[in-house]
Wavefront OBJ file of the C-alpha trace (Angstrom):
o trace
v 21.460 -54.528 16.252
v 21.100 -50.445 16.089
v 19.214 -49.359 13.332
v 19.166 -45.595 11.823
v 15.223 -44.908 11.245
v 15.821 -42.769 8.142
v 18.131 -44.399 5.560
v 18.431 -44.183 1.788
v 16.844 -47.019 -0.101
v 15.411 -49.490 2.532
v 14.843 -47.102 6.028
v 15.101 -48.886 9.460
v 11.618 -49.920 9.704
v 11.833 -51.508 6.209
v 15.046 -53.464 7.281
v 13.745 -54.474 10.401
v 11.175 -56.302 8.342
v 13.180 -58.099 6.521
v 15.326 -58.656 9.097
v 12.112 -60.422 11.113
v 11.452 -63.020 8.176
v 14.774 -64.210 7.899
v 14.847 -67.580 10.318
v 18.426 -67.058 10.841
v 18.114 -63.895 12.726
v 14.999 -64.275 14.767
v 17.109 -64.179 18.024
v 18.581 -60.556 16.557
v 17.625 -57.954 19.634
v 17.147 -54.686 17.656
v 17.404 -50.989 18.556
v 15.509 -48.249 16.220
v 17.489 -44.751 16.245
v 15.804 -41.655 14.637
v 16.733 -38.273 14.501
v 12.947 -37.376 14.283
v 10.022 -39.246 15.940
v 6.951 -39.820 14.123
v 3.435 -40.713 15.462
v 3.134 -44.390 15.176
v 6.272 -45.335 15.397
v 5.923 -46.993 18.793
v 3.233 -49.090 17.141
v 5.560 -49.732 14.265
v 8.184 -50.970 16.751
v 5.944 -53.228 18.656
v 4.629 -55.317 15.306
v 8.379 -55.308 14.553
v 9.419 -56.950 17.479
v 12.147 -53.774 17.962
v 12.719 -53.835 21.959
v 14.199 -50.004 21.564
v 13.334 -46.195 20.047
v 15.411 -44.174 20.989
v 15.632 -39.955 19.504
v 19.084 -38.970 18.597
v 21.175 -37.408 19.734
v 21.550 -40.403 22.448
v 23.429 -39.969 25.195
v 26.183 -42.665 26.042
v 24.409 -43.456 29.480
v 21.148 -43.570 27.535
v 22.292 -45.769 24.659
v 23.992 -47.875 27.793
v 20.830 -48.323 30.058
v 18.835 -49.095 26.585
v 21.128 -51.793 25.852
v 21.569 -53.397 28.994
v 17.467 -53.400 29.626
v 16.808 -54.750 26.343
v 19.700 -57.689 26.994
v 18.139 -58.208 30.582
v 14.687 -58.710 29.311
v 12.906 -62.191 30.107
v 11.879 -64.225 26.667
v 9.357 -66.083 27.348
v 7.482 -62.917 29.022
v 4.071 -61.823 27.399
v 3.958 -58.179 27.142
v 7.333 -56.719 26.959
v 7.375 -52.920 27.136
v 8.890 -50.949 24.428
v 12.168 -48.975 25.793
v 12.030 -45.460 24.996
v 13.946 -42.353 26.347
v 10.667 -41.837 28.962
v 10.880 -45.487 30.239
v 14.979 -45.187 30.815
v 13.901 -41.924 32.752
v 11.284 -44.086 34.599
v 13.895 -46.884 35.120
v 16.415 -44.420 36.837
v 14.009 -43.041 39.289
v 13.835 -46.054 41.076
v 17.723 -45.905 42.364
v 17.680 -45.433 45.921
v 19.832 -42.470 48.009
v 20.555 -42.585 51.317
v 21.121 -38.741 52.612
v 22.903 -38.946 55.868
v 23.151 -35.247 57.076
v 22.229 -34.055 60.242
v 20.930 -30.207 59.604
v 17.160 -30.107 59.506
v 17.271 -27.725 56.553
v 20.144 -29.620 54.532
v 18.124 -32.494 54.625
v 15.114 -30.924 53.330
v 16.619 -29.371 50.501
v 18.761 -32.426 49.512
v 15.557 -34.587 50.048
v 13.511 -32.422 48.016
v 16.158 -31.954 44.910
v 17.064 -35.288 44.575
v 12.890 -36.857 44.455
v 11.932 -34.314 42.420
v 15.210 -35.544 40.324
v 13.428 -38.996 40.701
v 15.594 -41.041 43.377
v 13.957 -42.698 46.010
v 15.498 -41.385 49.051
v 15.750 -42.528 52.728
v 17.758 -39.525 55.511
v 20.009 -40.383 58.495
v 20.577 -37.971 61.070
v 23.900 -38.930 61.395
v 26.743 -41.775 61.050
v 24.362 -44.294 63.725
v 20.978 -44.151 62.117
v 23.090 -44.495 58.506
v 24.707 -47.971 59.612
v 20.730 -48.669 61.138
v 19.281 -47.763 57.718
v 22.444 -49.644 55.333
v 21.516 -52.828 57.542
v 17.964 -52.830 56.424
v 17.436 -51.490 53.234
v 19.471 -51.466 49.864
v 20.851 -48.823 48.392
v 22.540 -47.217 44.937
v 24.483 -44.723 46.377
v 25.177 -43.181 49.963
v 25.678 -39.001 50.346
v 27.654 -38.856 53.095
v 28.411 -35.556 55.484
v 31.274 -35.164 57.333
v 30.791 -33.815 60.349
v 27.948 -35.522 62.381
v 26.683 -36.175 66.022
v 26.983 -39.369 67.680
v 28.975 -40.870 64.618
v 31.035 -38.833 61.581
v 30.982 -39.366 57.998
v 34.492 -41.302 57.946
v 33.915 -43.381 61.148
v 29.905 -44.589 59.169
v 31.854 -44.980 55.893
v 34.445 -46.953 57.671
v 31.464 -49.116 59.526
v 29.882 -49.522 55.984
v 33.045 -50.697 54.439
v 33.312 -53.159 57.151
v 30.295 -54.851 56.921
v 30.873 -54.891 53.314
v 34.121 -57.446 53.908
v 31.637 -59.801 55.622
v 28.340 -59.620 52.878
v 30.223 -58.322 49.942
v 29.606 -55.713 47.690
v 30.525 -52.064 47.240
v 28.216 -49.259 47.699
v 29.061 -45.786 46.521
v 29.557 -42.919 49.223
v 30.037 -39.460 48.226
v 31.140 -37.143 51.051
v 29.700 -33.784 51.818
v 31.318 -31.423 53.202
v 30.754 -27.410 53.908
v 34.182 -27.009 54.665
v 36.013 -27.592 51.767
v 39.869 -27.561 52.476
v 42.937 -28.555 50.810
v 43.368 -32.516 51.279
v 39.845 -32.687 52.094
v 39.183 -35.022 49.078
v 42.268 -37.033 49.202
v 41.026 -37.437 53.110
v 37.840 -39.013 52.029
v 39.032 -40.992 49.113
v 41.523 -42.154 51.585
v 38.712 -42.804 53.862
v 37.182 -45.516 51.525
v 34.558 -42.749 49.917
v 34.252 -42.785 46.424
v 33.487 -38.790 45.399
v 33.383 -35.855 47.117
v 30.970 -32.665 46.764
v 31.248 -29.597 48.469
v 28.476 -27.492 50.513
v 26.290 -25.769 49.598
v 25.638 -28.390 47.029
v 25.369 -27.245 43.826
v 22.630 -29.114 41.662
v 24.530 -30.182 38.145
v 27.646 -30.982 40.461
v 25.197 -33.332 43.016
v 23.578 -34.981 40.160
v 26.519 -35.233 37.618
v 28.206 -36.996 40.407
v 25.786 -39.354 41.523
v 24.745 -40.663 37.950
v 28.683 -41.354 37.820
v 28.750 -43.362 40.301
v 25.451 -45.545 39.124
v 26.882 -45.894 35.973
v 30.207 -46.659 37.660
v 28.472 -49.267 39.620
v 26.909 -50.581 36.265
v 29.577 -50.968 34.273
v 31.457 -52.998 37.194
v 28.548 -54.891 37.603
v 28.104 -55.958 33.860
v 32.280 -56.927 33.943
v 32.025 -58.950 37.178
v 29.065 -61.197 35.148
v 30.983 -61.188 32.583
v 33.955 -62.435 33.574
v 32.106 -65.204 35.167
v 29.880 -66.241 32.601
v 32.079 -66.009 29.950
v 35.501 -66.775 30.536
v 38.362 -65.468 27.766
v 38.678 -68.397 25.320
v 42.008 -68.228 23.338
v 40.745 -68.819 19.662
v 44.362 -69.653 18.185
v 44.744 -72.897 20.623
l 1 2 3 4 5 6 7 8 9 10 11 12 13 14 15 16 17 18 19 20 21 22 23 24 25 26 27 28 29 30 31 32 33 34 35 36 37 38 39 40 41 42 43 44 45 46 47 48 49 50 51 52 53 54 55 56 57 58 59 60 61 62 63 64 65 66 67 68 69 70 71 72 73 74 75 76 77 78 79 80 81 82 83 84 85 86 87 88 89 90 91 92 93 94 95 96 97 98 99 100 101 102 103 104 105 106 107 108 109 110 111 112 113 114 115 116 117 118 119 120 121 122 123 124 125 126 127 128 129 130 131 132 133 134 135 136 137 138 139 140 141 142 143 144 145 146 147 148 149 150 151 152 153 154 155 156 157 158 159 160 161 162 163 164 165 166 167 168 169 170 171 172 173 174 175 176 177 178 179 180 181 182 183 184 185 186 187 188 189 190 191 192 193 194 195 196 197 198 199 200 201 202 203 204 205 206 207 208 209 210 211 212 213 214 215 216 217 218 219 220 221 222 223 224 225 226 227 228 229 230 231 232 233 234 235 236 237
């Protein structure tokens, strides 16, 4: 259940009351929006049992991730966090980037913008050490540059989407490339990569890009589960 914080008559808090004394709706997950935060609110959430306080305006990924965390969260645990805008933040951080580019100074920069961003990030020197690190580590999403010693950006993606026949799964790659022609895209989409960016990478592009693919990833997640755990039941049989 959303709830609006500041409502005529009976506000959020006030109906999220009422809503905890009702028997019938104990197993109700709720949400608190509010335009404006107030101190104590957090406090106000956790005696209410709301698993969510979020300040509007929420953004659609936001109100997502909220959603899906509060859904995920264990029942019978003790303590359960409230989820707030900070804690989504927090949440995010932890995705994990492997950089595969082979310039010293590219991989610096990269390395630098996307931790300070808040991803966990592992580099490859090129295509070789990529496949080395996919093997042994899991990853979010893969930035991928083209040209490469030892082994190129299409002939790793091509290695990654091989192994990923024989384990399953799908992991993101978006290709990097500093010389951006006509076709280049269609190349690497043709390739088996997912986006493409151009160099030199251009931070709202980069990250933009990358958060579509995790939610990408998300959202495909979610519908796989779905489908599985809850089949499509025709209600006029």
């Amino acid at each position: 259940m959303l709830l609006d914080a500041q409502m005529p008559d009976i506000d959020g808090f006030a109906l999220a009351e009422q809503i905890q004394k009702d028997p019938g709706l104990l197993a109700v997950t709720i949400m608190m929006l509010t335009s404006a935060g107030h101190l104590g609110d957090a406090a106000r959430c956790r005696d209410l049992g709301i698993s969510a306080y979020l300040v509007k305006p929420v953004r659609q990924t936001e109100l997502l991730d909220g959603i899906c965390q509060v859904l995920n969260k264990i029942p019978t645990a003790k303590s359960i966090p409230l989820v707030t805008r900070h804690t989504l933040r927090e949440n995010k951080h932890r995705s994990r980037v492997l950089l595969v580019e082979d310039n010293a100074v590219n991989q610096t920069l990269a390395a630098r913008l996307l931790e300070k961003r808040g991803y966990s990030v592992i580099v490859a020197g090129n295509g070789g050490e990529a496949m080395e690190a996919f093997e042994n580590n899991l990853f979010d999403v893969v930035l991928m540059d083209i040209q490469m010693p030892v082994m190129d950006g299409f002939k790793a993606t091509a290695a990654i989407r091989a192994k990923e026949q024989l384990i399953g799964g799908h992991i993101p790659i978006i290709a990097m490339t500093a010389h951006a022609l006509t076709g280049d895209q269609e190349r690497c989409i043709a390739a088996g990569m997912d986006a493409y960016v151009s160099k030199p990478l251009r931070t709202s592009e980069l990250f933009s890009t990358i958060e579509s693919m995790l939610s990408n990833k998300d959202s495909a997640t979610a519908s796989d589960a779905a489908s599985v755990a809850h089949p499509i039941v025709d209600r006029t049989q």
